[in-house]
C-alpha positions, 0 to 999 in steps of 0.5 A, a space after each residue: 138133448 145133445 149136451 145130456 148125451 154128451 155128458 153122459 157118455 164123457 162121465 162113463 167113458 173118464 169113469 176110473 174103471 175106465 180111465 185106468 185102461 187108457 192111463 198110459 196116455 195120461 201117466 206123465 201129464 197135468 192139465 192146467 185150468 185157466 181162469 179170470 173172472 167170477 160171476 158177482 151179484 153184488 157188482 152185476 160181474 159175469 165170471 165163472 158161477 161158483 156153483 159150477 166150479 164147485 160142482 167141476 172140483 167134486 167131479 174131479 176128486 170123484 172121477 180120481 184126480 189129484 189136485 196139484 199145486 202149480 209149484 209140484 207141476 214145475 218141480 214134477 216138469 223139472 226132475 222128471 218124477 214122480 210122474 204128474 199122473 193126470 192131475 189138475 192144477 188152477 190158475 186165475 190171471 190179471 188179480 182182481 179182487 172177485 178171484 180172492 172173495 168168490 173164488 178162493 173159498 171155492 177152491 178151499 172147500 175142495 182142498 184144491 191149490 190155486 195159483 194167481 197171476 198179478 199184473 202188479 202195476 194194477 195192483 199197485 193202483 197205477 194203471 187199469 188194464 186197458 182190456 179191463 177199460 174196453 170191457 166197461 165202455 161196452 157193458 156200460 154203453 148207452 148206445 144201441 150199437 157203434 161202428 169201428 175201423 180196427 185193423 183194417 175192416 169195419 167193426 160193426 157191434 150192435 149192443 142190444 143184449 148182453 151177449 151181443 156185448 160180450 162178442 163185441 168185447 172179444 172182437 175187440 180185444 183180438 184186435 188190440 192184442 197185436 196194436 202197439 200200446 199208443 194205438 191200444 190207448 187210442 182204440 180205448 178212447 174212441 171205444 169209450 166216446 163211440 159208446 157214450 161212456 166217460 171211463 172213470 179215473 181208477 177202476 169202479 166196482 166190478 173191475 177192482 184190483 186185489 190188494 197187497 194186503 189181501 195177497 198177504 192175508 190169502 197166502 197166510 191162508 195157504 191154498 194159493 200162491 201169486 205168480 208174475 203177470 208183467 206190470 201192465 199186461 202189455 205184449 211182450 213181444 212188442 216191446 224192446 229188449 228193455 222193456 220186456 227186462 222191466 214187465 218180467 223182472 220188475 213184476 216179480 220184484 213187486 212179488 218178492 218186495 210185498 210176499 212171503 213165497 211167491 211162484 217163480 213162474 211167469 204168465 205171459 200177458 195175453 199168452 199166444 204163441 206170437 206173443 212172447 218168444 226165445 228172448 223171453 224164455 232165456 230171461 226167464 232161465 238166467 233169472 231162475 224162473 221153473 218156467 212160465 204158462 201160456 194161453 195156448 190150449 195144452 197140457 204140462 207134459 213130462 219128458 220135454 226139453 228144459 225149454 219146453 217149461 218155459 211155454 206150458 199150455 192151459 185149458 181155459 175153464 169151460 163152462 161146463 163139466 162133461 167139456 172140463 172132464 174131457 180135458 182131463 181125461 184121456 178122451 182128448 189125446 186119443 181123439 187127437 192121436 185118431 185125428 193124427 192118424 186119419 190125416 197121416 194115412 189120407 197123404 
């Protein structure tokens, strides 16, 4: 009853009726939508449903936002006009091949740009992500439940259902984030051996990579363009000055060498606000990038310093409209600027 309530009152209130009384709080700003995986019957794949995007994307055309490319979202950042507007813009991380075959019809149907962030070296069949890799131990468990020491305390993940899996991923993954890559690999294999999984060699269906030829064959398509994710998803800011040169640069080398147009527009691997930092943001500058995008929640504002696009936040996709639609409404920054207010006059 609550969430009929609540998606009620957010379609009246982000109504354009509405909405224009408040667009001074909403002229000079995008949001930006990130994305991962998509929900596939054939290989048992939980991801975004299609029909849920599909029914976010009619919503948003209805309710008057314009969809943007990511490349007019920078250009827009940069010059500082035509003012964003409101408008959305999509991104989906990592390149697997369900973003292209599920995802990227939804996104056509709807005439709505899509940007997609290729860790290369997974492309490329050299590597599959170690996040990907803990993500199949634990759905393919053959175990009850298993017990981890992980930064300093016992992990105890029962594996009975479904959802008791997922949180046993995300528990697992937040933990990794801030483990150099030979600890990550070693908390991968016990993973695995706890759960009674053996990982196989090259990722299994479910969790394949797109190919070159696919890119190639989307891109001539139009609709979406492909963007640098690093080459092994690793955290940048735990890497030497050395190895950062070679996520960045050399992921963006595999886009330019395989591509036509790809977006000069970095993804940081993980994407929080510890997890890259001044170093990255001035290679990314000396190296003509129009900016890069995090996984911090935020919007992509007009009117900051030139630094400020190299950190753009994202939203990630909810998994329902009424919390999407008040994202991009005005609804958020006004409740933020009440919050702001009640704590200023509390102190």
């Amino acid at each position: 009853m609550k969430g009929l309530i609540k998606r009620a009152l957010v379609h009246t209130a982000a109504a354009p009726t509405v909405a224009r009384l408040f667009s001074p709080l909403t002229t000079e700003r995008a949001t930006i939508f990130m994305l991962h995986r998509f929900e596939d019957p054939e290989t048992g794949t939980p991801g975004h449903s299609p029909r849920a995007l599909a029914e976010l994307l009619g919503c948003l055309r209805r309710h008057g936002h314009a969809f943007l490319p990511l490349s007019e979202v920078f250009r827009r950042l940069a010059d500082g006009r035509p003012a964003l507007g409101n408008a959305v813009a999509f991104t989906m991380d990592d390149g697997f091949e369900d973003q292209l075959r599920v995802g990227l019809p939804v996104f056509r149907r709807f005439g709505c740009p899509v940007t997609v962030f290729l860790i290369t070296d997974f492309v490329d069949g050299v590597l599959w992500p170690w996040d990907a890799r803990i993500d199949y131990a634990f759905r393919n468990a053959a175990r009850p439940g298993l017990e981890l020491e992980l930064g300093g305390r016992r992990l105890r993940c029962p594996l009975d259902t479904p959802e008791q899996r997922r949180l046993a991923v995300r528990e697992v993954l937040a933990e990794c984030k801030d483990m150099d890559g030979d600890h990550v690999e070693a908390v991968v294999a016990e993973v695995a051996e706890r759960a009674g999984v053996r990982l196989p060699a090259s990722p299994p269906a479910g969790y394949r990579p797109l190919t070159w030829s696919q890119a190639r064959e989307a891109e001539a398509g139009g609709g979406v363009r492909f963007g640098p994710h690093g080459r092994t998803h690793r955290v940048l800011s735990r890497l030497s000055e050395n190895e950062v040169r070679g996520e960045i640069l050399g992921s963006w080398s595999r886009l330019t060498t395989e591509l036509r147009a790809p977006l000069p527009v970095m993804c940081y691997p993980t994407g929080r606000t510890r997890d890259f930092g001044q170093r990255e943001r001035r290679l990314l500058a000396a190296n003509a990038f129009a900016g890069a995008v995090t996984a911090e929640p935020g919007y992509a504002e007009q009117g900051g310093s030139a630094d400020a696009r190299f950190a753009v936040g994202r939203f990630a996709l909810p998994g329902n409209v009424a919390d999407a639609l008040q994202y991009c409404s005005y609804i958020e920054t006004l409740k933020d600027r009440l919050l702001l207010r009640h704590s200023l006059s509390t102190h």
